[in-house]
C-alpha positions as CSV (number, residue, x, y, z in Angstrom):
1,X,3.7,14.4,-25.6
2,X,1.0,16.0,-23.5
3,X,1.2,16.0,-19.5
4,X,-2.8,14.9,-19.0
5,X,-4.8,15.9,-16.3
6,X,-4.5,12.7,-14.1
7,X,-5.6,12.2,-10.4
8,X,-4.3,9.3,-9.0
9,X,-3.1,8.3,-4.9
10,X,-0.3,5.9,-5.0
11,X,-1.8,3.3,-3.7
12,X,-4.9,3.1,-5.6
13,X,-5.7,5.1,-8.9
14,X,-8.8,7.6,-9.0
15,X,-11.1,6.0,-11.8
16,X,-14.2,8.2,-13.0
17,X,-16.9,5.9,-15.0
18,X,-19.5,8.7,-15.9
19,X,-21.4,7.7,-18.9
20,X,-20.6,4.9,-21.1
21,X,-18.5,5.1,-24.5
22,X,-19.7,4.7,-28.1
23,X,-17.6,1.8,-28.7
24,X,-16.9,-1.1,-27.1
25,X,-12.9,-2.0,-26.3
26,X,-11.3,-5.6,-27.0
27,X,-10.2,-7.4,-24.8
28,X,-6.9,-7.4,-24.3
29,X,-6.9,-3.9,-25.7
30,X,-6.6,-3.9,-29.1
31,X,-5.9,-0.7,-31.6
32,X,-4.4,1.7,-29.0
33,X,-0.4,0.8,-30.1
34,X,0.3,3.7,-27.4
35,X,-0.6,0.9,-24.7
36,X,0.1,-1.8,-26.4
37,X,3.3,-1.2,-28.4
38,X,4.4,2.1,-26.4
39,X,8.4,3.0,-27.0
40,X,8.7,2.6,-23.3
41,X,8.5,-0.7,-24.3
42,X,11.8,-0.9,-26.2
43,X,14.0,1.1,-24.0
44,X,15.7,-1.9,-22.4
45,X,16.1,-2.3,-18.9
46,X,16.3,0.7,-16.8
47,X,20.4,0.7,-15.3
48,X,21.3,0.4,-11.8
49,X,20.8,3.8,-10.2
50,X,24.2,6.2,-8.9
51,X,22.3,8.0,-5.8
52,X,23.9,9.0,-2.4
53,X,22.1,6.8,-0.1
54,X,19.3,8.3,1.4
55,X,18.8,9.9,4.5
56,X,17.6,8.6,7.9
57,X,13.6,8.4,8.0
58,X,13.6,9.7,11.7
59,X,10.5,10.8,13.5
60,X,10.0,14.0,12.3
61,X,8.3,16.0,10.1
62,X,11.4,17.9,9.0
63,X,13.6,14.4,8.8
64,X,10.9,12.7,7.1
65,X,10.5,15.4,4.3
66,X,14.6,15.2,3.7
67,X,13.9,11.8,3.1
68,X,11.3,11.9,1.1
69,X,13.1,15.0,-1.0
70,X,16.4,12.8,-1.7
71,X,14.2,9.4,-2.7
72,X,12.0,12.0,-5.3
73,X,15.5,12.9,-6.2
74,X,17.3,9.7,-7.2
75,X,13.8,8.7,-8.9
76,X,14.3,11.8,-11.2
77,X,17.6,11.7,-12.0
78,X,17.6,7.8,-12.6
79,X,14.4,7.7,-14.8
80,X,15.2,11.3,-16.6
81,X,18.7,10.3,-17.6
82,X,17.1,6.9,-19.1
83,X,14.2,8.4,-20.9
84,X,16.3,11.4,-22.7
85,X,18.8,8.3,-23.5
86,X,15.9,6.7,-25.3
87,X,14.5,9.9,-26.8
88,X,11.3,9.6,-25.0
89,X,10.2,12.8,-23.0
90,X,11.0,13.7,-20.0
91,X,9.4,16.0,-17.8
92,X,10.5,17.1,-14.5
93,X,8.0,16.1,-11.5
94,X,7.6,18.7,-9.0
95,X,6.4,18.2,-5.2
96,X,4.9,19.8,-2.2
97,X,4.7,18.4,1.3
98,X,1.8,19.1,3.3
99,X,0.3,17.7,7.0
100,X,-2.8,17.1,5.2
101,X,-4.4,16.6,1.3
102,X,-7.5,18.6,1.8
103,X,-10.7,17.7,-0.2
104,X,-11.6,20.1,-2.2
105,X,-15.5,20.2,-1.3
106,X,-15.3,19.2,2.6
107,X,-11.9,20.5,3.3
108,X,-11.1,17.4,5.1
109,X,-7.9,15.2,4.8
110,X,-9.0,13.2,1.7
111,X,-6.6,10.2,2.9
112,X,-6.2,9.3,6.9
113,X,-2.9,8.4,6.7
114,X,0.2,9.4,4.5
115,X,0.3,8.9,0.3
116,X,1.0,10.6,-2.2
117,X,-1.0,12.4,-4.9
118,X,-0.4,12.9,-8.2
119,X,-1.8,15.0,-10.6
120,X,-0.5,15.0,-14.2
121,X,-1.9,18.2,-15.5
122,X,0.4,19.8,-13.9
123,X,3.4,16.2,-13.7
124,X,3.1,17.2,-9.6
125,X,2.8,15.3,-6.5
126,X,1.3,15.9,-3.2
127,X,2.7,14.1,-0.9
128,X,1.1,13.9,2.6
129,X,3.0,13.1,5.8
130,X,0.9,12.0,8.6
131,X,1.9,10.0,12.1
132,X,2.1,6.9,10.7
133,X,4.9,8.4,8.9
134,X,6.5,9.9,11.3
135,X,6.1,7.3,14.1
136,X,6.6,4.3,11.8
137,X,10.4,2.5,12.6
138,X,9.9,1.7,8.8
139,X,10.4,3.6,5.8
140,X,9.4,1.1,3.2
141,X,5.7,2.5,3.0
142,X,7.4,6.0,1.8
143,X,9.3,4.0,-1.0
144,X,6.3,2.2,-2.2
145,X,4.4,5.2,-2.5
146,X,6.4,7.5,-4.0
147,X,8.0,4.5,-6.6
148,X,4.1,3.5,-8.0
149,X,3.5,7.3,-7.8
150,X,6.5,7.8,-10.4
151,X,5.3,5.2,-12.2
152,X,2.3,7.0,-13.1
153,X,4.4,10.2,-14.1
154,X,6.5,8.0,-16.4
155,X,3.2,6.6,-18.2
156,X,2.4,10.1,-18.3
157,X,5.4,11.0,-19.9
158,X,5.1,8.6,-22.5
159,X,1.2,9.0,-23.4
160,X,-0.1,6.0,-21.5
161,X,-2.2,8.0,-19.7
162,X,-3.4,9.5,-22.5
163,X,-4.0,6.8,-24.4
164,X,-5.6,5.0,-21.1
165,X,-8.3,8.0,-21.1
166,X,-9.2,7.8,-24.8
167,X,-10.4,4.1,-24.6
168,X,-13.6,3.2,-25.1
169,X,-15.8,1.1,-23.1
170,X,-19.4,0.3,-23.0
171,X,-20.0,-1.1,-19.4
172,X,-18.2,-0.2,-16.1
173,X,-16.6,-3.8,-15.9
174,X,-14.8,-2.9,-18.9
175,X,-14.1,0.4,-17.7
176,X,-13.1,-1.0,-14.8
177,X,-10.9,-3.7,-16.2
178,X,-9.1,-0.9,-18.3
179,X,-8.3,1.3,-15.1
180,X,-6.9,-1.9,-13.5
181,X,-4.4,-2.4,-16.1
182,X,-3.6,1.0,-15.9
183,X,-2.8,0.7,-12.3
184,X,-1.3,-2.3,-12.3
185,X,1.0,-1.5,-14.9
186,X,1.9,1.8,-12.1
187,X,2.7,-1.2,-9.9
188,X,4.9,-3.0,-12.0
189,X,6.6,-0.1,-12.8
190,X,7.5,0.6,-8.8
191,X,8.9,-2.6,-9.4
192,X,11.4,-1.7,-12.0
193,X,12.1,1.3,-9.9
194,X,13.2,-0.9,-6.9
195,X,15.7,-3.3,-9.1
196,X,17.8,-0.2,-10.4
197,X,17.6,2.1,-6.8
198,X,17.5,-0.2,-4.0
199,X,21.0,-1.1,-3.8
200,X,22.6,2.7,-4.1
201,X,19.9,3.9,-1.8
202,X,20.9,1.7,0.8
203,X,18.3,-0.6,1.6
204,X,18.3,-3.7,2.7
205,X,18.0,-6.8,0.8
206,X,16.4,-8.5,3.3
207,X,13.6,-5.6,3.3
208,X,12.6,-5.7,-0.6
209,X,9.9,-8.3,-0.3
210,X,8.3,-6.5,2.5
211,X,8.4,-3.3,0.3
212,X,6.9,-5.2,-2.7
213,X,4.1,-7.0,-0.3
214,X,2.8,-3.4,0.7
215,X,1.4,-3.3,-3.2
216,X,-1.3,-5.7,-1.3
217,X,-2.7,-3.0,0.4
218,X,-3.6,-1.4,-2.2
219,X,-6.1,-4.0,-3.4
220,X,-9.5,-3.9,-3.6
221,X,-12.1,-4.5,-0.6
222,X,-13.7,-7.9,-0.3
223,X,-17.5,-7.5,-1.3
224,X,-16.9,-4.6,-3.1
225,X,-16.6,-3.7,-6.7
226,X,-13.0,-4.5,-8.4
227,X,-11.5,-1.2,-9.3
228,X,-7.8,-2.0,-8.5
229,X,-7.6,-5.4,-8.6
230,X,-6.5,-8.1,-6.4
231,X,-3.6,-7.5,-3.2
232,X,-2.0,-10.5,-4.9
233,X,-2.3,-9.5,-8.5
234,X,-0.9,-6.1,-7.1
235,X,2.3,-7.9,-5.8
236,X,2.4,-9.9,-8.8
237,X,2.7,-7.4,-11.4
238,X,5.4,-6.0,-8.6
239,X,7.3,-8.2,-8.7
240,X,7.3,-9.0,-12.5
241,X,8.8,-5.6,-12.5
242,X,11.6,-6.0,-10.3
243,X,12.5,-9.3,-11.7
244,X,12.7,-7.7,-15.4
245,X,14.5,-4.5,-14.3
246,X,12.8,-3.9,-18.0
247,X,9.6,-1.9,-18.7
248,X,8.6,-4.2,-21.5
249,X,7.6,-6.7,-18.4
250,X,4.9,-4.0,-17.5
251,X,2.7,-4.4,-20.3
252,X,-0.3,-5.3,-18.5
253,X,-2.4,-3.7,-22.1
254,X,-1.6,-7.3,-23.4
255,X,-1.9,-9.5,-20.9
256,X,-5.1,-11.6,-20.7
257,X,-8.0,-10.8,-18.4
258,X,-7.0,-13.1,-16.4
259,X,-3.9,-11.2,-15.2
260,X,-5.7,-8.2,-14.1
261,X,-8.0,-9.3,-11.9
């Protein structure tokens, strides 16, 4: 298992499409059984989490980082335990919080508002707490984030993103189409994470469809270029998740095109 060098936000993946491949992929994606037929895939369903409930969100820096630090927490100890159970690796994710996720060329924040940054080089997030953070009365945003943000380290873990990067493609719509089942299957994966956590963290049943509908955000633009797909195939791949409770239901490397628009 290799931790790649992965950029990604939560709520949308970074995709790079310099150059074009030598060979063209199939679609769906065919010889790559690291996507397709991963062991992730037959580790059963991931069990219902044993975390202290977390911490009030509050309206402060300080309150919203304790937060943030116990939901990290119960994401690592519920995912570790159930990866070393199923021999698959396991590395731990580590985490700074900062005001502000500075580009590295401008020295600007590179998001306005608060996300989380991952970078799988080093299996590390960024995570950025702005106002709408701290002012918000909600702290279903944080969840979302930081659950499709694990998602991308677990993929990591388990060579996804590895074998996501090797692909081949010879346009950018098929580059583009690969990077959207890569991020969907992040989505899906968020998904998962809700069904075993959200009960021992203490939210409220009432709330996880609102958490689940925030994946929409994260679509793409009307009248731009589809990078990340749909709002509603967002939610959709979601919510597959949650239903499962089973990271076989994330397989988005089989699904037809039509699934990852």
């Amino acid at each position: 298992m290799k931790i790649r060098m992965i950029m990604a936000a939560a709520g949308a993946s970074v995709l790079l499409l310099s150059g074009t491949a030598t060979a063209a992929a199939a679609y769906p994606i065919e010889n790559a059984s690291v996507l397709t037929n991963n062991d992730l895939y037959g580790a059963g369903k991931l069990p219902d989490a044993a975390c202290a409930k977390r911490p009030p969100k509050g309206k402060t820096t300080a309150s919203v980082s304790k937060h943030v630090k116990a939901i990290v927490a119960c994401l690592e100890t519920t995912w570790g335990s159930y990866l070393k159970e199923a021999n698959l690796p396991y590395v731990p994710v580590q985490f700074d919080l900062k005001d502000r996720i500075e580009d590295p060329c401008t020295h600007e924040a590179r998001y306005p508002k608060s996300d989380v940054s991952y970078c799988g080089g080093r299996a590390w997030f960024d995570v950025q707490i702005r106002p709408d953070w701290t002012k918000s009365s909600s702290d279903l945003d944080i969840f979302a984030k930081l659950s499709a943000a694990y998602g991308h380290h677990v993929m990591n873990m388990v060579d996804i993103a590895e074998g996501n990067a090797a692909l081949h493609y010879d346009t950018r719509p098929e580059a583009a189409e690969q990077y959207r089942r890569y991020g969907m299957q992040s989505k899906c994966l968020a998904g998962v994470t809700a069904k075993s956590v959200w009960s021992t963290l203490g939210y409220p049943a009432k709330d996880l469809g609102r958490m689940l509908n925030l994946m929409r955000t994260d679509g793409d633009t009307k009248g731009k270029e589809s990078l990340y797909g749909k709002g509603s195939t967002l939610v959709s791949w979601a919510k597959r998740g949650y239903a499962s409770g089973n990271p076989k239901s994330c397989n988005t490397w089989t699904a037809s095109s039509g699934k990852v628009l």
